[in-house]
FILO-250544 format. One line per field, with one value per residue: residue in one letter; x, y, z of N, C-alpha, C in turn; residue number from 1. Coordinates in steps of 0.02 Angstrom, whole numbers, plus 50000, padded with zeros to 5 digits. Layout:
N
rest	(A  ...)
n.u	(X  ...)
n.v	(Y  ...)
n.w	(Z  ...)
ca.u	(X  ...)
ca.v	(Y  ...)
ca.w	(Z  ...)
c.u	(X  ...)
c.v	(Y  ...)
c.w	(Z  ...)
nr	(NUM  ...)
***
This chain:
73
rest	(X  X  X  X  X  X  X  X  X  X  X  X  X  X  X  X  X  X  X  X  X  X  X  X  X  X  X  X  X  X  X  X  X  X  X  X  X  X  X  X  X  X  X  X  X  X  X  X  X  X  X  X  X  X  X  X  X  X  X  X  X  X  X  X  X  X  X  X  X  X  X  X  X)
n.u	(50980  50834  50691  50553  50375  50217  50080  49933  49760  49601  49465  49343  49243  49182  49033  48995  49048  49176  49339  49519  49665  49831  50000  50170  50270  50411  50530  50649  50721  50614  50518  50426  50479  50466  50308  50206  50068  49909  49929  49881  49774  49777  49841  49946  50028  50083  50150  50248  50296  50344  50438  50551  50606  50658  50736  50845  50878  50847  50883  50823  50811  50776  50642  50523  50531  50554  50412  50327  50390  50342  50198  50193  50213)
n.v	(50085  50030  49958  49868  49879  49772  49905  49933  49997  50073  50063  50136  50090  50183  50103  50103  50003  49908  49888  49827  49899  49844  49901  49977  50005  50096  50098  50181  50147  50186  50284  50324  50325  50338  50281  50204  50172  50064  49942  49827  49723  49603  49523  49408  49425  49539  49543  49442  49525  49622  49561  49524  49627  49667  49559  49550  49698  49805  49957  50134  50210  50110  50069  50131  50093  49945  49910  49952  49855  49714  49733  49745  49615)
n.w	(49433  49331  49355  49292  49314  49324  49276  49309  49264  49284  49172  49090  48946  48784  48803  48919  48988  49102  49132  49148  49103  49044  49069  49070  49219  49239  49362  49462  49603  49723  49632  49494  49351  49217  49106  49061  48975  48953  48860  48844  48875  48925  49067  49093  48994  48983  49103  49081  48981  49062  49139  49057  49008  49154  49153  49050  49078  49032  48964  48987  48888  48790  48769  48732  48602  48622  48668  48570  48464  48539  48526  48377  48347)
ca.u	(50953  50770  50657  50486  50321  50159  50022  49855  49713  49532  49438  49273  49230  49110  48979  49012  49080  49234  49391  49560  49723  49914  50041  50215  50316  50501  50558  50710  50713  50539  50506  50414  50523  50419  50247  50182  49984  49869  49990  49851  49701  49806  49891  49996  50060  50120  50201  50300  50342  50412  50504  50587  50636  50700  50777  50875  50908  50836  50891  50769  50793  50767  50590  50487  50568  50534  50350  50311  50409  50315  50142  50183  50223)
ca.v	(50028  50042  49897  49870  49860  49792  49955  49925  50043  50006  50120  50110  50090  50207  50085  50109  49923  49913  49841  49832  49896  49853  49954  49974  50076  50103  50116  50204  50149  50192  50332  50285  50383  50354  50222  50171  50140  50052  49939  49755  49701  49540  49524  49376  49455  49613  49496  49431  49578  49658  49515  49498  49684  49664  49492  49587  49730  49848  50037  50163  50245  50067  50054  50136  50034  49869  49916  49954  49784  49697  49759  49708  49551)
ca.w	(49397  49312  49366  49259  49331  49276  49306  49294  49266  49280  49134  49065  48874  48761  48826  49005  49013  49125  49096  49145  49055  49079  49058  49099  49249  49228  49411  49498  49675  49724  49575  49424  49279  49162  49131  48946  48989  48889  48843  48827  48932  48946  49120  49104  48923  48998  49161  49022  48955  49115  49138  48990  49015  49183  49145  49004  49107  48969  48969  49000  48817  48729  48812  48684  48540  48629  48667  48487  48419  48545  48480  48307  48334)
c.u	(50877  50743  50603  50464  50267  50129  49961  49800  49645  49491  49387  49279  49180  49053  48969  49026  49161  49289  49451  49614  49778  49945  50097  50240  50377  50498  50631  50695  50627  50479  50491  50449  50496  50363  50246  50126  49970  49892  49943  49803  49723  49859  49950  50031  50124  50175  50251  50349  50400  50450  50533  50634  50679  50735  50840  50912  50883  50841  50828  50759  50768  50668  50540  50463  50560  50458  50339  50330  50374  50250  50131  50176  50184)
c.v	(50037  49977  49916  49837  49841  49849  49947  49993  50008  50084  50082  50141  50145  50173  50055  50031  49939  49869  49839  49833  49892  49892  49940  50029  50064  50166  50121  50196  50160  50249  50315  50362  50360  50282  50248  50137  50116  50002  49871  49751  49635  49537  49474  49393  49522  49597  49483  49474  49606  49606  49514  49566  49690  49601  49543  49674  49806  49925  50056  50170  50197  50072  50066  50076  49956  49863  49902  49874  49751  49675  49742  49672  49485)
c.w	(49389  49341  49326  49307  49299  49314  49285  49310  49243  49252  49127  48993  48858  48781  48887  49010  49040  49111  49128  49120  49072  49041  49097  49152  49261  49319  49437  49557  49683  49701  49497  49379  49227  49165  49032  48991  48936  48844  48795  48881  48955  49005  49103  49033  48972  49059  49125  49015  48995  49138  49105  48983  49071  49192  49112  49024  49071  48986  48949  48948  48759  48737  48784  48630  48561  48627  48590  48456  48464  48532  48433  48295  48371)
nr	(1  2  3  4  5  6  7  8  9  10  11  12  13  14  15  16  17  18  19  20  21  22  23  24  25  26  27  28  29  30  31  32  33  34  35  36  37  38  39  40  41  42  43  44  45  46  47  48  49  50  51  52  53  54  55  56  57  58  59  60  61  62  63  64  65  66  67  68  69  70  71  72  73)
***
């Protein structure tokens, strides 16, 4: 069973201003199988998100394809 994580990374901008970015990690037991960085600078957005993914149960291979329609919309 995959579980989503939020992942956070703490980068700095072209004008050395810092920031933090979410991102997702698609976990197996305690093995990230894959991560999607970069994802929003918005924490409680991306909380959402991985909820809504592991509410839904969402296969690993859809995981792209939801990112992206997320994004758009």
């Amino acid at each position: 069973m995959i579980v989503y994580k939020v992942k956070c990374r703490h980068l700095t901008d072209e004008e050395g201003m810092e920031y933090d970015s979410y991102g997702l990690a698609a976990m197996r037991e305690e093995y990230e199988v894959m991560t999607v960085d970069e994802i929003t600078v918005r924490k409680a957005e991306i909380e959402a998100l991985a909820c809504m993914c592991n509410r839904g149960s969402l296969a690993l291979e859809h995981l792209m394809d939801v990112v992206e329609d997320w994004l758009s919309s």
